[in-house]
C-alpha positions in Angstrom: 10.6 -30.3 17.3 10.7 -29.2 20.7 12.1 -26.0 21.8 14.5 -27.4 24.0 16.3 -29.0 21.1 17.1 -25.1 19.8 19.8 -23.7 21.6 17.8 -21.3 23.7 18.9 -20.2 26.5 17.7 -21.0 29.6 15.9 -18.1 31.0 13.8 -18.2 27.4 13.2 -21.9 27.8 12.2 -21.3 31.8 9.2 -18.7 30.4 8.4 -21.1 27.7 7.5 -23.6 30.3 5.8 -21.3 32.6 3.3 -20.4 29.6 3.7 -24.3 29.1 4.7 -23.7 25.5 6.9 -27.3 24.3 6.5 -27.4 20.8 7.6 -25.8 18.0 5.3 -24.1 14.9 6.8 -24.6 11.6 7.3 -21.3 10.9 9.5 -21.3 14.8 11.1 -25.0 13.8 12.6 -23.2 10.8 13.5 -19.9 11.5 14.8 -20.0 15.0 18.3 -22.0 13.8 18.8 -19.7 11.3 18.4 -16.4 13.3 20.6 -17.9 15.8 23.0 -18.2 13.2 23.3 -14.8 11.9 21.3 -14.9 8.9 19.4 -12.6 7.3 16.0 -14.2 6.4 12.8 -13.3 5.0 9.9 -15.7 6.3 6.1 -15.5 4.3 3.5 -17.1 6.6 0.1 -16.0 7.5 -1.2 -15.1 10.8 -1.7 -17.4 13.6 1.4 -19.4 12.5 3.7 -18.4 15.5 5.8 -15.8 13.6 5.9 -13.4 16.5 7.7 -16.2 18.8 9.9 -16.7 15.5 12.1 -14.0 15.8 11.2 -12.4 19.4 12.8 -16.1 21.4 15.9 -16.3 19.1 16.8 -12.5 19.2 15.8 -12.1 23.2 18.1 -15.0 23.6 21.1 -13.5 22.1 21.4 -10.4 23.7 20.2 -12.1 27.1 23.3 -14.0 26.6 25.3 -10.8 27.1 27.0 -10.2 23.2 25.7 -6.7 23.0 26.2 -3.6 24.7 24.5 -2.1 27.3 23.8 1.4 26.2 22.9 0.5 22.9 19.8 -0.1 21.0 20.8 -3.7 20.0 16.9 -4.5 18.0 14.1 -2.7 16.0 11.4 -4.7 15.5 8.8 -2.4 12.8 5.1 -2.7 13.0 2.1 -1.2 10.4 0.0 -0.8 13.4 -0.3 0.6 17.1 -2.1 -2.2 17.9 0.2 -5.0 16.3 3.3 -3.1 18.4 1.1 -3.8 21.7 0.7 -7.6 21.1 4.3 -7.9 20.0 5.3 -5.8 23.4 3.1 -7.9 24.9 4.7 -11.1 23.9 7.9 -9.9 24.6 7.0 -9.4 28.8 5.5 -13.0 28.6 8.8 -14.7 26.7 11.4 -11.8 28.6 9.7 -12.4 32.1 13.5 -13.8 33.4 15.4 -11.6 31.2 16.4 -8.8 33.9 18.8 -7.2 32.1 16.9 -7.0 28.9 14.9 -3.7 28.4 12.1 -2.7 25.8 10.1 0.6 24.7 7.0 0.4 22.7 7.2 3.6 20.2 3.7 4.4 18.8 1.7 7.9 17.9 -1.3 8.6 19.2 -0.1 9.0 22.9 -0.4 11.6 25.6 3.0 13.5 26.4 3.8 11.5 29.2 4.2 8.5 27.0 6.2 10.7 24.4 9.0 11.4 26.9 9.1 7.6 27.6 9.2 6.7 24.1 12.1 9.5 24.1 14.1 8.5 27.2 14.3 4.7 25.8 15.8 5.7 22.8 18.5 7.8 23.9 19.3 5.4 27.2 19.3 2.7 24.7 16.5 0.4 25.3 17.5 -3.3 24.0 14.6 -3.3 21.8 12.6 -0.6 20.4 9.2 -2.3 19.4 7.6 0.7 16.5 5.5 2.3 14.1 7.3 3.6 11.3 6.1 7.4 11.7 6.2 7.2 15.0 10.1 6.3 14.9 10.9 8.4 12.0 9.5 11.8 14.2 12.2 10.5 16.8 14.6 9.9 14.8 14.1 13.7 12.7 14.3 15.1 16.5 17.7 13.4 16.7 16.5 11.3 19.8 18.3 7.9 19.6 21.6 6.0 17.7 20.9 3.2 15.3 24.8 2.6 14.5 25.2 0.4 16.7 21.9 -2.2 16.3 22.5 -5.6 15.8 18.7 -6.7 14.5 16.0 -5.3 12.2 12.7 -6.8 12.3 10.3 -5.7 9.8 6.8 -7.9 11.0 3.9 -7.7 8.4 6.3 -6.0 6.2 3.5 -6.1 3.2 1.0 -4.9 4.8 3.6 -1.8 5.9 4.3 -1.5 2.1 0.3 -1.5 1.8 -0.2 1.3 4.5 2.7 3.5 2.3 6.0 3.0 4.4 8.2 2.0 2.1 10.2 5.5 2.3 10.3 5.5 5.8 11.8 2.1 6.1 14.8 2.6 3.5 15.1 5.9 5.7 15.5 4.2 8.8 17.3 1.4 7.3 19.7 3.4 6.1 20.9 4.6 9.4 21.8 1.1 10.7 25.1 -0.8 10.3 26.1 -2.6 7.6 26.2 -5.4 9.4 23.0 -5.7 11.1 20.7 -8.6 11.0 17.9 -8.0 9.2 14.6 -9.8 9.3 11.7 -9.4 7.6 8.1 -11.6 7.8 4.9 -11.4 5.5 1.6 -13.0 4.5 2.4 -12.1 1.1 5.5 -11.4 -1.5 4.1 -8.5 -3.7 7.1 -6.9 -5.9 7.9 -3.6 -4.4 8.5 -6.2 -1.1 10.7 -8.1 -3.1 12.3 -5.0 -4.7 12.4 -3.8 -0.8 14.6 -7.0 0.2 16.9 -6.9 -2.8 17.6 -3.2 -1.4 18.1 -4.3 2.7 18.8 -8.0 2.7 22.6 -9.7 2.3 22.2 -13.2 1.0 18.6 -14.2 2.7 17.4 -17.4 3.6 14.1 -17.7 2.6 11.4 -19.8 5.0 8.3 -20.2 2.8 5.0 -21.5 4.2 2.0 -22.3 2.0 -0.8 -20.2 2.9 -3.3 -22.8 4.6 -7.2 -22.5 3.7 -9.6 -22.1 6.4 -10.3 -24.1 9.2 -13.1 -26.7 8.0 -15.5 -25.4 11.2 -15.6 -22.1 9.7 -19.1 -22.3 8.2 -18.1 -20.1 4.8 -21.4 -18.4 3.2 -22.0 -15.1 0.2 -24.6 -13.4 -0.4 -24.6 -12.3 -4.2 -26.2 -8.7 -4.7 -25.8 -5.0 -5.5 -24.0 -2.4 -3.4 -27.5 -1.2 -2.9 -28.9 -4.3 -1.3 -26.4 -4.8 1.2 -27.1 -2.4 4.1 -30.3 -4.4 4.2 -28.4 -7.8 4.0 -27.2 -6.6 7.3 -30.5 -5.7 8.6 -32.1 -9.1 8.2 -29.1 -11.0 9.4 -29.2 -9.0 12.3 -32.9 -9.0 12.7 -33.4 -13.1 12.3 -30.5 -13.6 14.8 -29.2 -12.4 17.6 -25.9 -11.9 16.5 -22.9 -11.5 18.9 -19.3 -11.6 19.3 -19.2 -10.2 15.6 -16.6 -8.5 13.3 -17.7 -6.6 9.9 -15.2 -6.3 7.9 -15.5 -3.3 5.4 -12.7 -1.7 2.6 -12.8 1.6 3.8 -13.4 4.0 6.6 -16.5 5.7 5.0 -17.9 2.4 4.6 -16.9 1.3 8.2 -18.9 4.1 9.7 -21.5 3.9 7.6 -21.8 0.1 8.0 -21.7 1.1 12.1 -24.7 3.8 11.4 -26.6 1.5 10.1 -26.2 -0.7 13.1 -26.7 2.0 15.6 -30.6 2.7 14.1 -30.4 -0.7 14.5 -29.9 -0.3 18.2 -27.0 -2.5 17.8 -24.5 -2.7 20.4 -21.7 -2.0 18.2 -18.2 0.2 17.7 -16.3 1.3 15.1 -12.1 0.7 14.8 -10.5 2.6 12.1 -7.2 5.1 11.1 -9.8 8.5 11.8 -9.6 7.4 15.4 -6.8 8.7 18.7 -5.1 5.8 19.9 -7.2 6.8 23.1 -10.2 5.9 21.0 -9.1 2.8 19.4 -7.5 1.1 23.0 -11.0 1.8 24.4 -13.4 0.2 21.5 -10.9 -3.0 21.0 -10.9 -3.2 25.6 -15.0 -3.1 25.6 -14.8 -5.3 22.3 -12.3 -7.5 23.8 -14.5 -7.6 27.2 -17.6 -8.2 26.1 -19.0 -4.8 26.9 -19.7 -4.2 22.8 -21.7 -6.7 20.8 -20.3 -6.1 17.2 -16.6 -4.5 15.8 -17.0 -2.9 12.1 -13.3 -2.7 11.3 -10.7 -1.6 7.9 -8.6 -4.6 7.6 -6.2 -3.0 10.4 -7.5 -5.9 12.7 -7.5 -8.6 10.1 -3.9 -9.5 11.3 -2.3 -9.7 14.2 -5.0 -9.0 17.2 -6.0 -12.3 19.1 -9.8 -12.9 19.8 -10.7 -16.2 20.8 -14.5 -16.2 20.7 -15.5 -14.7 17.9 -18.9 -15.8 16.3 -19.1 -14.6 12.7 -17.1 -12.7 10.5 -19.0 -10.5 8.0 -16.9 -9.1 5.2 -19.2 -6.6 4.0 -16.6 -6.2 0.9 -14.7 -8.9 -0.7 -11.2 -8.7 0.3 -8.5 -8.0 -2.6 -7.3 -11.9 -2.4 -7.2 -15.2 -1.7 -4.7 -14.8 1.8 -6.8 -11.0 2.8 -9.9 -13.8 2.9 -7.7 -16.1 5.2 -6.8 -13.6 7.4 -10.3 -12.0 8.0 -12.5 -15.3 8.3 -9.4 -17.0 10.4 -10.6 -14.5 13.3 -13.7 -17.0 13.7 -13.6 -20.6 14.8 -10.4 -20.3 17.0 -9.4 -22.0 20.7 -11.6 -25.4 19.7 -14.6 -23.2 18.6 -17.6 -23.5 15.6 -17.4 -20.2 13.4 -19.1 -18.8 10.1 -18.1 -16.0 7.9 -20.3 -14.8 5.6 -19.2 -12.6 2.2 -21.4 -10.0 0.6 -20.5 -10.0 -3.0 -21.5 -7.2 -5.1 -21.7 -7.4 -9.0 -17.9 -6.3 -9.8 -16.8 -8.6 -7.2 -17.9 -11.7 -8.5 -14.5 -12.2 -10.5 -11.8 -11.8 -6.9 -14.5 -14.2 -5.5 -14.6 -16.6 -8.1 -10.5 -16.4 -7.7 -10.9 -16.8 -3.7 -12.7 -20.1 -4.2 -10.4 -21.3 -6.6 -8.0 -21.2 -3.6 -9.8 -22.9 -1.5 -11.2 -25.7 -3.6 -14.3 -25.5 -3.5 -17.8 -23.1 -4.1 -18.8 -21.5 -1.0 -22.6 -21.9 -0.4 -24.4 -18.8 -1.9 -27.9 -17.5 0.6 -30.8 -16.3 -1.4 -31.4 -12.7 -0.8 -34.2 -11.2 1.1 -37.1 -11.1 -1.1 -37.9 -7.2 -0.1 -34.6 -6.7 -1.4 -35.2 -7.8 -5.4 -33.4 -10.0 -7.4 -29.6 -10.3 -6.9 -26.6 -10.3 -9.9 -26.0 -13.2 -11.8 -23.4 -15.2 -10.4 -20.8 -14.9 -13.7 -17.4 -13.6 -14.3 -17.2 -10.4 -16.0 -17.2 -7.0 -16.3 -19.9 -5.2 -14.3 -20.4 -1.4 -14.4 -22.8 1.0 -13.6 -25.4 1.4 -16.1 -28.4 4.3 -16.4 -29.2 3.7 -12.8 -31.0 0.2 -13.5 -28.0 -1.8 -11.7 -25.1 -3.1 -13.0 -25.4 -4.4 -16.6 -22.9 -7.3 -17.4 -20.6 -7.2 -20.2 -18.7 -10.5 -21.0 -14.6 -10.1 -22.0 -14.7 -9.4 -24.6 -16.4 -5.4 -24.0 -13.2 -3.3 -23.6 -11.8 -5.1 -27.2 -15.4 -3.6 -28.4 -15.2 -0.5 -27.2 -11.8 0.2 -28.7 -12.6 -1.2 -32.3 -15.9 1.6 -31.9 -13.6 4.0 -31.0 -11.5 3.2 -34.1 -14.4 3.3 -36.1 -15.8 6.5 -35.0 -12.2 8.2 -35.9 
């Protein structure tokens, strides 16, 4: 469908044909009527799938169209990260560029107090949209800055991965300030319980807009390495060391592992940077801009730019963990092999791993190709679902199913 057949208005459809935008995503095709009919709706579809457009062209249409008050805040559109808030700010310039009369305010932490009192000046003017972090709007909102009586649409964007990050309470607390008749909208990769539980709580009658989570783009050259938490720092040296390896995310589960992962790299005399929560928003703007430039080499990032955050030439993603599922894996490799391009992704799957892994390739259909390990680095785990633990430091010993029923009837025994 084309997006002239939507009942957009015609400054939105004038910028859509300036960024030479005609046709409609699935995920825009099927959420767009329904927004511009009032209706709440909660809409599950991973990243790259156009879900940004999905709500920003309907809503930025309605209030262009002059139904809402000027002095109010008339939309809220939530974000888990500052960085996600900047893209979505950033899409709403490209799709608001003929919208005069329509205002916006990014609201994020991690600014100078310059930016604060901008933040602060939007909210009590009453900026159309307020595009924000949930602490960020919540210290606002305890300094009284701002009225939410009167908005007219709530967007909650990545709203599991908010959940995730521990928002939940400061959602219901904003939520609960708005009217009851506000428009609330909420998008996600996922539909764990507590989000479910979370739009039982908001939501009035929802439509739900459900897209399957598609499997990787064939040209993403999928690889694992089997092996031991041990043996992977030196994974990483040999790929590194065979190669010249750039344009490069590593993907890690934690902070501590981030900048360890990046320590190891430095030694290295890697040309690498580090993006993670422990960071100013100073900090973080700078690495992703010389990342984003070409100026660094390799990003070892938490899963905070696994969605949202647009980089076309990316090489190889390296998750140096295995994410916790099948649509985590989606997200992270998806950031190679975009705009037309070859990518490869390669997964370092320890011993206790092997079971989510075995569960990711059951997604996808298929095995991915398993690399033999160094040979300095010894022999790697056998490839077998189970339960691995730690055992006298000699590795992890595996213990089939049926160990925990074991353990107990010992237990029993011993009593």
């Amino acid at each position: 469908m084309r997006f002239d057949e939507l009942y957009l208005n015609d400054n939105i459809l004038d910028a859509l044909d300036d960024m030479r935008f005609e046709t409609c995503t699935p995920i825009q095709e099927r959420c767009i009527p329904e927004i511009l009919d009032g209706r709440d709706l909660i809409g599950v579809a991973q990243t790259g799938t156009g879900k940004t457009a999905a709500y920003l062209l309907p809503i930025l249409s309605l209030i262009d169209d002059g139904y809402y008050p000027d002095d109010a805040i008339n939309c809220i559109i939530m974000s888990p990260t500052r960085e996600l808030a900047q893209q979505i700010d950033q899409a709403m310039q490209g799709f608001g560029y003929y919208l005069q009369d329509v205002s916006s305010v990014a609201v994020y932490g991690g600014n100078d107090g310059s930016r604060f009192d901008q933040e602060t000046r939007g909210l009590r003017l009453g900026a159309d949209v307020i595009i924000a972090t949930p602490g960020r709007l919540i210290s606002h909102i305890n300094m009284g800055h701002g009225d939410l009586s009167r908005v007219s649409f709530f967007v909650l964007d990545e709203a599991d991965r908010m959940l995730d990050m521990g928002f939940y309470d400061d959602i219901i607390k904003i939520a609960s300030q708005l009217p009851e008749n506000c428009q609330k909208i909420m998008f996600s990769a996922t539909m764990p319980t507590k989000f479910e539980q979370m739009a039982k709580k908001l939501m009035h009658d929802p439509v739900e807009v459900k897209l399957q989570v598609s499997r990787p783009a064939d040209k993403i050259r999928q690889q694992a390495y089997v092996c031991h938490e041990n043996q992977k720092a030196g994974i990483i040296r040999d790929l590194f060391q065979r190669d010249e390896l750039k344009r490069v995310i590593i993907f890690a589960g934690s902070k501590v592992k981030v900048k360890e992962v990046n320590r190891t790299l430095r030694q290295m005399h890697i040309n690498c940077g580090e993006m993670h929560s422990d960071l100013s928003q100073a900090e973080r703007d700078d690495i992703m801009y010389r990342f984003k430039s070409g100026q660094t080499d390799v990003l070892v990032a938490t899963d905070i730019v696994a969605r949202g955050i647009d980089i076309d030439d990316i090489s190889i993603v390296i998750n140096y963990d295995v994410p916790h599922d099948a649509e985590d894996y989606v997200h992270r490799v998806g950031r190679t092999a975009r705009a037309d391009r070859d990518g490869r992704a390669i997964t370092l799957v320890r011993g206790k791993e092997i079971g989510n892994f075995m569960d990711i390739e059951k997604f996808l259909g298929r095995e991915v190709e398993k690399l033999s390990l160094p040979e300095e680095l010894g022999e790697a785990p056998e490839y077998k679902r189970g339960l691995y633990r730690k055992s006298g430091g000699r590795g992890y010993k595996l213990f089939e199913k049926g160990a925990k029923k074991r353990k107990k009837v010992r237990k029993s025994k011993k009593k």
